[in-house]
KOLNU-245231 format. One record per residue (C-alpha): residue number from 1; residue in one letter; x, y, z. Coordinates in steps of 0.25 Angstrom, whole numbers. Example, Ala and Ser with C-alpha at 12.3 -4.5 7.8 and 13.67 -1.06 7.14 Angstrom:
BEGIN
[zaba 1; 'A'; [49; -18; 31]]
[zaba 2; 'S'; [55; -4; 29]]
//
This chain:
BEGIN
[zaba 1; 'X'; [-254; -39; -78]]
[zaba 2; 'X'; [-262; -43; -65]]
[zaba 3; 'X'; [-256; -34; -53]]
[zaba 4; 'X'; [-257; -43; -38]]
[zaba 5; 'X'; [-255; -39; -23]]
[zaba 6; 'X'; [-242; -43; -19]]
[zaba 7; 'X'; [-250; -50; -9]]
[zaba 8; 'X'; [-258; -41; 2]]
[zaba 9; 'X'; [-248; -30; 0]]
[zaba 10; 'X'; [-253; -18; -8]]
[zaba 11; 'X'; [-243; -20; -19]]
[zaba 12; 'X'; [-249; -25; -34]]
[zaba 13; 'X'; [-239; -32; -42]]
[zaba 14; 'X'; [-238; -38; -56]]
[zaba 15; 'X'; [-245; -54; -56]]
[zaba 16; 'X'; [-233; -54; -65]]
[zaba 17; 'X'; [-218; -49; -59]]
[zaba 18; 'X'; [-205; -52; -67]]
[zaba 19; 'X'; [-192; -54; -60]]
[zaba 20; 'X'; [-177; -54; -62]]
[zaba 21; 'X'; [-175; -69; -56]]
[zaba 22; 'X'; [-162; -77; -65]]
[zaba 23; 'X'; [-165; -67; -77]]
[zaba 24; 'X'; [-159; -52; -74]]
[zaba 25; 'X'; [-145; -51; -72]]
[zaba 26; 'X'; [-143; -65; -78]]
[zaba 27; 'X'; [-151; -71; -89]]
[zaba 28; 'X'; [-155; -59; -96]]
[zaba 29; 'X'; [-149; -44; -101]]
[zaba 30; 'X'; [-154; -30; -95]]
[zaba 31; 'X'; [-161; -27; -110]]
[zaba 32; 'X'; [-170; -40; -105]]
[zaba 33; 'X'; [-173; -38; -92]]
[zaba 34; 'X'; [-177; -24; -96]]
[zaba 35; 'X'; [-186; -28; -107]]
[zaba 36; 'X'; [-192; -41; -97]]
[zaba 37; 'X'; [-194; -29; -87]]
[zaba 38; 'X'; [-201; -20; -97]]
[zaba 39; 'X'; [-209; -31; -102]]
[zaba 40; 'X'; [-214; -34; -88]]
[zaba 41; 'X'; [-217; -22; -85]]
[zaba 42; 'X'; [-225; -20; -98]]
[zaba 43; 'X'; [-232; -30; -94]]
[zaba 44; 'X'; [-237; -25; -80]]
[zaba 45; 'X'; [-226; -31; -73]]
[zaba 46; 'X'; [-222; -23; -61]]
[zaba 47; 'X'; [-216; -32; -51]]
[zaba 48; 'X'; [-200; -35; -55]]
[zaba 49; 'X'; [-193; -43; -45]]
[zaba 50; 'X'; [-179; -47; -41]]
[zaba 51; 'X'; [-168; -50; -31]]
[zaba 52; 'X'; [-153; -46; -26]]
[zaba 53; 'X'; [-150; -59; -29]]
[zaba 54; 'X'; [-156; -60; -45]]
[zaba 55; 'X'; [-143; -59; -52]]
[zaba 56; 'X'; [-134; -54; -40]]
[zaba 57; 'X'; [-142; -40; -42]]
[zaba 58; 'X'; [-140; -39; -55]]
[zaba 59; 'X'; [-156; -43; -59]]
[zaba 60; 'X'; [-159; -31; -50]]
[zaba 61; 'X'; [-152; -21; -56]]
[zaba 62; 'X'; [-156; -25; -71]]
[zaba 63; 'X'; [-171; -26; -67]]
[zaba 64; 'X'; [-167; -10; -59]]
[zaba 65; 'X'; [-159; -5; -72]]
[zaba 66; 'X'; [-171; -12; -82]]
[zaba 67; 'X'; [-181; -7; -73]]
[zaba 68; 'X'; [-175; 7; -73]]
[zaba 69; 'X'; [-175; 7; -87]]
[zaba 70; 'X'; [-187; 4; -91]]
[zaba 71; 'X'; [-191; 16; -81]]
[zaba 72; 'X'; [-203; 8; -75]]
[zaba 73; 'X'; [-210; 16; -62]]
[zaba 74; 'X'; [-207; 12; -50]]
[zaba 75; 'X'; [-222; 12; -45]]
[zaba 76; 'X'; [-225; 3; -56]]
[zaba 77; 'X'; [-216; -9; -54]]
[zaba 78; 'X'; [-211; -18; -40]]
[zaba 79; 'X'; [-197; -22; -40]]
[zaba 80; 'X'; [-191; -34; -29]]
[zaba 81; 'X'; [-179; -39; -25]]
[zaba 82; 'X'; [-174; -52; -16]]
[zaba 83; 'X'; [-165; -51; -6]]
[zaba 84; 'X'; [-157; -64; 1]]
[zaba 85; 'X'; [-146; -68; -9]]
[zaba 86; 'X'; [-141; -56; -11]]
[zaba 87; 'X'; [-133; -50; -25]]
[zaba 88; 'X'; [-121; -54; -26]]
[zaba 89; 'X'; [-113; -65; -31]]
[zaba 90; 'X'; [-109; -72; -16]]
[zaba 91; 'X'; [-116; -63; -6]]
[zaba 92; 'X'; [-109; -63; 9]]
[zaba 93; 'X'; [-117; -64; 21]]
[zaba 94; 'X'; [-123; -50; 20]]
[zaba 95; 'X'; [-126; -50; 7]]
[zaba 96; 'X'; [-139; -59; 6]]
[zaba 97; 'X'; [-149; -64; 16]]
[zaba 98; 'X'; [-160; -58; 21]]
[zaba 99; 'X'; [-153; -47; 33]]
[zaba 100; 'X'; [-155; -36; 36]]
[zaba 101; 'X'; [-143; -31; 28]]
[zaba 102; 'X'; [-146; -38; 17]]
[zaba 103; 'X'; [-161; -36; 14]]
[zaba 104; 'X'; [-157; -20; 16]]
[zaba 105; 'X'; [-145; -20; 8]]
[zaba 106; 'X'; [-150; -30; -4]]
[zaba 107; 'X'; [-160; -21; -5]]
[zaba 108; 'X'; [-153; -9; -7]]
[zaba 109; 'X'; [-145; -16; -18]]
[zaba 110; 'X'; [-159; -21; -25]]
[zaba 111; 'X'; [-164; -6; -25]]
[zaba 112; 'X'; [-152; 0; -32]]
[zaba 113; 'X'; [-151; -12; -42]]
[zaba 114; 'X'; [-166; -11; -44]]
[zaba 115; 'X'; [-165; 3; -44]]
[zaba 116; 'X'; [-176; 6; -37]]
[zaba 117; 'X'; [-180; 14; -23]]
[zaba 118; 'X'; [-188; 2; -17]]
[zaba 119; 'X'; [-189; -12; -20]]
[zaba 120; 'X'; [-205; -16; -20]]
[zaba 121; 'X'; [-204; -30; -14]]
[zaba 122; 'X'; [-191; -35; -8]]
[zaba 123; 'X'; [-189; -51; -4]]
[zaba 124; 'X'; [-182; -60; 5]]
[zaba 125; 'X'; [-177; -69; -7]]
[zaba 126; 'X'; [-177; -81; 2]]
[zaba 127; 'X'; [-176; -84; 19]]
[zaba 128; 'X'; [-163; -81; 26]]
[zaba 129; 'X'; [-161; -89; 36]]
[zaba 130; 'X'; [-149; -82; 42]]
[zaba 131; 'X'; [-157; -68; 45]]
[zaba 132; 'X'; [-169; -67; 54]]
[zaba 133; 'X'; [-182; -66; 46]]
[zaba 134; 'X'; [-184; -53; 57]]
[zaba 135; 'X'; [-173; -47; 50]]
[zaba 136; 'X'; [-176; -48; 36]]
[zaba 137; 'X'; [-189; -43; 41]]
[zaba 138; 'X'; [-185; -30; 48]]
[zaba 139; 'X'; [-176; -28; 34]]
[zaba 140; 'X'; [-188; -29; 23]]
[zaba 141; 'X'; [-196; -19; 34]]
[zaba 142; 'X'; [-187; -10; 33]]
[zaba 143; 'X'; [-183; -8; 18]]
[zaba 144; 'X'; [-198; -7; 17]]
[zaba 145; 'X'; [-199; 4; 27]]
[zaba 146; 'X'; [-187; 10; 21]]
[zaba 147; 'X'; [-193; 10; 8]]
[zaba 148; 'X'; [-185; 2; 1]]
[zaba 149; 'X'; [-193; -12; -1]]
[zaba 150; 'X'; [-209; -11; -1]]
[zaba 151; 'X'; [-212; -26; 0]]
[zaba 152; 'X'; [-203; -36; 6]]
[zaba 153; 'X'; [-206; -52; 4]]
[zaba 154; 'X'; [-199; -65; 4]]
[zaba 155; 'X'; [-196; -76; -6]]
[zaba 156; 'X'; [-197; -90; -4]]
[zaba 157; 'X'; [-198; -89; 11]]
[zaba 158; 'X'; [-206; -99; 21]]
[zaba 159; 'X'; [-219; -96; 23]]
[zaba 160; 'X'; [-215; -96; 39]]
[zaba 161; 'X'; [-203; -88; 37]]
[zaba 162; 'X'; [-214; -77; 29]]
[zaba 163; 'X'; [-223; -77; 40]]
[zaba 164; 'X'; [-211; -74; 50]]
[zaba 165; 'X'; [-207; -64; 41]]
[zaba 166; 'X'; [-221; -59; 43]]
[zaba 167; 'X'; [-221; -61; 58]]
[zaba 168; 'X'; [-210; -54; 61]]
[zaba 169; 'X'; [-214; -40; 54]]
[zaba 170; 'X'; [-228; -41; 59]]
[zaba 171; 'X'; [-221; -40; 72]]
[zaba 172; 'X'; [-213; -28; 70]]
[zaba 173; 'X'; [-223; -23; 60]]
[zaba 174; 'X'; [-211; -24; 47]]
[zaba 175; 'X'; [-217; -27; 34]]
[zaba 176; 'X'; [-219; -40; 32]]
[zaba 177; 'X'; [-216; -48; 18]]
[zaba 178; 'X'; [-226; -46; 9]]
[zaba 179; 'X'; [-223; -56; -4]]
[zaba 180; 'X'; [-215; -70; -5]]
[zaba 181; 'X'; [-210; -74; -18]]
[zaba 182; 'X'; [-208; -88; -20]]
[zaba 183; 'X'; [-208; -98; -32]]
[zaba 184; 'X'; [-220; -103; -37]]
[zaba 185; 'X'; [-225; -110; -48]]
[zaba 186; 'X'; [-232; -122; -52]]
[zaba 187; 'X'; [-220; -132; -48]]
[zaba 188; 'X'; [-218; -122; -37]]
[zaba 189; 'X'; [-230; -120; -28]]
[zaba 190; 'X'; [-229; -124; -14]]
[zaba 191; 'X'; [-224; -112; -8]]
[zaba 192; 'X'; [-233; -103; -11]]
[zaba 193; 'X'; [-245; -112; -12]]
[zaba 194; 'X'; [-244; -119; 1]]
[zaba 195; 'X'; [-233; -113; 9]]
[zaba 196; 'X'; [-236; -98; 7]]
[zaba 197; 'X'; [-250; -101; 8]]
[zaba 198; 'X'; [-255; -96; 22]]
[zaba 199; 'X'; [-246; -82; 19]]
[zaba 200; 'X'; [-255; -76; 8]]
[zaba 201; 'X'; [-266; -74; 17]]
[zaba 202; 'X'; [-258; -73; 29]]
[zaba 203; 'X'; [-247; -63; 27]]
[zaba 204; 'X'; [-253; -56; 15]]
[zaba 205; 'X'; [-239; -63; 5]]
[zaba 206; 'X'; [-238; -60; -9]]
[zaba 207; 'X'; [-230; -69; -18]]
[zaba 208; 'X'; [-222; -64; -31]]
[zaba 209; 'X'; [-218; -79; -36]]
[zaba 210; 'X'; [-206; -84; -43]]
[zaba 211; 'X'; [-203; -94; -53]]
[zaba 212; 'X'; [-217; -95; -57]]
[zaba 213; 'X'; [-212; -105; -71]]
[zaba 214; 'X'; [-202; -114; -60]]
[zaba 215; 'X'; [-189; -106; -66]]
[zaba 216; 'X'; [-194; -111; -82]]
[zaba 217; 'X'; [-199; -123; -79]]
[zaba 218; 'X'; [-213; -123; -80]]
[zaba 219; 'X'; [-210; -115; -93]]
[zaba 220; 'X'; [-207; -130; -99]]
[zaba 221; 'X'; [-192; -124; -104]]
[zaba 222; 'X'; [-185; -134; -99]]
[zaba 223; 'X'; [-192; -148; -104]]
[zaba 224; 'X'; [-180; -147; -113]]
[zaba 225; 'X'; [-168; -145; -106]]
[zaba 226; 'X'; [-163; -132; -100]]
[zaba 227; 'X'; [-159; -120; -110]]
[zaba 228; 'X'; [-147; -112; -108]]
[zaba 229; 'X'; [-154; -99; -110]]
[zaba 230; 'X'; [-166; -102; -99]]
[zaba 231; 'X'; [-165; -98; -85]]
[zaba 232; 'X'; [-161; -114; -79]]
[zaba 233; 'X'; [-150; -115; -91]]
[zaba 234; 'X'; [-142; -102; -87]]
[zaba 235; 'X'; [-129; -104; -80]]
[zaba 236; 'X'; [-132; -99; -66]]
[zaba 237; 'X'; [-146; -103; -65]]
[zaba 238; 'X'; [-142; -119; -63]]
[zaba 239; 'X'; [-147; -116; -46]]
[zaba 240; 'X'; [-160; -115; -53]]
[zaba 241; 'X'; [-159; -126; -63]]
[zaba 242; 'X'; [-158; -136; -51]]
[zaba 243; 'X'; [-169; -130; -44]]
[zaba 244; 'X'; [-180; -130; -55]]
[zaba 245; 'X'; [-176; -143; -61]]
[zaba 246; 'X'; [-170; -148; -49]]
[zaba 247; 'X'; [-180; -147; -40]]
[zaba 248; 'X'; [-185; -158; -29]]
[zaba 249; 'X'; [-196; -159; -38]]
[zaba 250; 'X'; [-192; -168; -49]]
[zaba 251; 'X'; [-208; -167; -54]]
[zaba 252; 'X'; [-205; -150; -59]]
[zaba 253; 'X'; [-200; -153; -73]]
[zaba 254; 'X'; [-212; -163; -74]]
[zaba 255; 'X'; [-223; -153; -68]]
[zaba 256; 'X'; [-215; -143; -77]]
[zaba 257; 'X'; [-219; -151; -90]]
[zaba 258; 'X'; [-232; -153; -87]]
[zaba 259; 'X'; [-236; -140; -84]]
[zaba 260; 'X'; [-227; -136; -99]]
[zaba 261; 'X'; [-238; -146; -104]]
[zaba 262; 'X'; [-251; -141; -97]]
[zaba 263; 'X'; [-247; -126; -102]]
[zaba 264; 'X'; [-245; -130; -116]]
[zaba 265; 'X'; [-262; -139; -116]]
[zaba 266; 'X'; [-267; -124; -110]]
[zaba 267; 'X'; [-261; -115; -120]]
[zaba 268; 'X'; [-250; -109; -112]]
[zaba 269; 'X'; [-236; -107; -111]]
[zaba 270; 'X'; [-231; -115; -99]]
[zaba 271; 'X'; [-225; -101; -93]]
[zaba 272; 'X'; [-237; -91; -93]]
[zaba 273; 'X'; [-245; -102; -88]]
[zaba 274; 'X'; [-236; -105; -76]]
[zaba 275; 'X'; [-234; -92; -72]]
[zaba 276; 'X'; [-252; -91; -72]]
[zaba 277; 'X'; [-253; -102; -64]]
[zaba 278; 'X'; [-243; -94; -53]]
[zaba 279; 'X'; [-253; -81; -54]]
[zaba 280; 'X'; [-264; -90; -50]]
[zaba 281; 'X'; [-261; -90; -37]]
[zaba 282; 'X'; [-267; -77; -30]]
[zaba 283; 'X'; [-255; -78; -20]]
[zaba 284; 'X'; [-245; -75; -30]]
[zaba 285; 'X'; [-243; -60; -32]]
[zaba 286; 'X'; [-235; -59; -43]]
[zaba 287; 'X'; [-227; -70; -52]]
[zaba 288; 'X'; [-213; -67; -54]]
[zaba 289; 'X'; [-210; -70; -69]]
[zaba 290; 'X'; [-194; -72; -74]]
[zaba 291; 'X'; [-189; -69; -89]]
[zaba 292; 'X'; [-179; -67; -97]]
[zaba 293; 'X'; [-186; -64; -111]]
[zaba 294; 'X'; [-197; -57; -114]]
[zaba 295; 'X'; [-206; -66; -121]]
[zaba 296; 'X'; [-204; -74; -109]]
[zaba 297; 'X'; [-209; -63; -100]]
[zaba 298; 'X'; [-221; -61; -109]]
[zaba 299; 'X'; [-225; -76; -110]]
[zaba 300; 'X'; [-225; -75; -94]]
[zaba 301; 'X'; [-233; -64; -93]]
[zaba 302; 'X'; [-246; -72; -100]]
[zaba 303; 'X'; [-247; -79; -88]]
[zaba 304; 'X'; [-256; -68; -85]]
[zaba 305; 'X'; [-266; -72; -95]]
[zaba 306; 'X'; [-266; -87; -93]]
[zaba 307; 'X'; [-271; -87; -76]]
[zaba 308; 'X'; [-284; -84; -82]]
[zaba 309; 'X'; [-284; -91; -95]]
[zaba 310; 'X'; [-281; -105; -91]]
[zaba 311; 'X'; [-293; -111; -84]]
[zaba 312; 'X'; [-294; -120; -71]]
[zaba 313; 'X'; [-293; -132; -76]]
[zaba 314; 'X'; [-279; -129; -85]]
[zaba 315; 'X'; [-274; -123; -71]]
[zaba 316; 'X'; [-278; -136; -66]]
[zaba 317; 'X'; [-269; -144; -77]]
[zaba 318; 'X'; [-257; -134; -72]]
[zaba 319; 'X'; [-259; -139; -58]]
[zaba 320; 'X'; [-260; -153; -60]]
[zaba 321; 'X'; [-247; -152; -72]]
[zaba 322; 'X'; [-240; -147; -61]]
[zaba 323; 'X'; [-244; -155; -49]]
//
């Protein structure tokens, strides 16, 4: 495993992270999340993330039991969660967003769920624009000077709504966001390519990326239709259906499919290789990976080996598959 600064904070974490996202609490039983967990880990894998809003809670508390059981130590490994759409089924008014009630009360819940003392990195799942970016601020600083979060970021926010973010606590010297996670992946990229750009250097932000395969896609899974047992086939994942195969980009199945076919002329599962071209960007601190099997796990985790392995000009192909 390859160990990288979660941008210019001190923190190392896993190239590598695995995360709860559609699979805990819904897709798969505790007996696998624990072996997925434990096969992470194995593998030097020290970076689990999550959210209140994974599975209404429910991912939390089997990634906390399976954690617990596997008795890991706490030094070793980084827990997160997300707050914004709160953990139950039809939240009121103070049950999600980004106030100050909220972030200190959904964190409370995530810690006993996750059954741990202190969540390592904490996130604004996505902007509120009901609460004051002032007041979320003040919130995060003072669960870190509480003790209770280490690093607080955000996920999928504006790049001008970060550097407010970072504005506003360099003003009242408050900790400032230290990551962003956003999705990123070869039919994904203008975010954190373009958008993000000026912050790496600016304001020191990490990245720990999402949907590094575009939710299967660029796995090449679904050429053939849609299978009831995949993640876009089960009953309550049709929100996310729409958005990968309906997407405003009618050109993703296409790209997709190219890229199926540039993997299979190098030698390499469609997977690992998408996931290596993500770690190739030295702006991406650690590449969230999703499973609900282990082989599937294992095959991911080759990525590894194929950054190096595959040579400038077949990175070239990828690029120009995609384009």
């Amino acid at each position: 495993m390859q160990y990288r600064r979660l941008g210019s904070s001190g923190l190392q974490i896993s190239a590598l992270s695995f995360g709860a996202w559609v699979t805990f609490g819904a897709q798969i039983g505790r007996d696998t999340a624990r072996e997925l967990i434990a096969t992470a880990w194995d593998h030097g894998i020290n970076f689990f993330d999550n959210a209140e809003g994974y599975a209404n809670g429910e991912a939390e508390r089997v990634m906390g039991e399976a954690i617990a059981d596997l008795r890991l130590p706490r030094d070793g490994y980084c827990v997160s969660s997300k707050v914004m759409f709160g953990s139950v089924e039809e939240p009121g008014p103070t049950q999600k967003g980004l106030s100050r009630k909220h972030v200190t009360e959904a964190c409370h819940d995530a810690l006993r769920r996750l059954r741990v003392e202190h969540l390592d990195l904490y996130y604004c799942h996505r902007p509120d624009p009901d609460v004051p970016v002032e007041e979320t601020v003040w919130a995060m600083d003072a669960l870190i000077r509480q003790g209770k979060v280490l690093y607080w970021g955000t996920s999928e926010w504006p790049a001008a709504l970060i550097r407010e973010a970072h504005k506003i606590a360099r003003a009242h010297h408050l900790h400032a966001p230290t990551m962003e996670q956003p999705q990123y992946n070869l039919l994904h990229r203008e975010r954190v390519e373009l958008e993000y750009a000026p912050l790496y250097a600016e304001l020191g932000l990490g990245t720990t990326i999402w949907s590094p395969l575009a939710s299967g896609l660029l796995t090449g899974k679904y050429r053939d239709g849609i299978s009831a047992q995949s993640r876009l086939g089960q009953a309550d994942q049709q929100w996310l259906q729409r958005i990968v195969l309906g997407s405003s980009d009618q050109r993703r199945p296409q790209r997709a499919d190219a890229f199926v076919a540039v993997a299979r002329e190098l030698g390499a599962e469609p997977a690992p290789l998408a996931i290596a071209w993500c770690l190739r960007n030295p702006h991406v601190s650690s590449v969230i990976l999703g499973a609900s099997r282990t082989e599937q796990l294992l095959q991911n985790l080759q990525a590894l080996d194929w950054v190096e392995r595959i040579d400038e000009a077949g990175w070239q192909r990828v690029e120009s598959a995609t384009a």
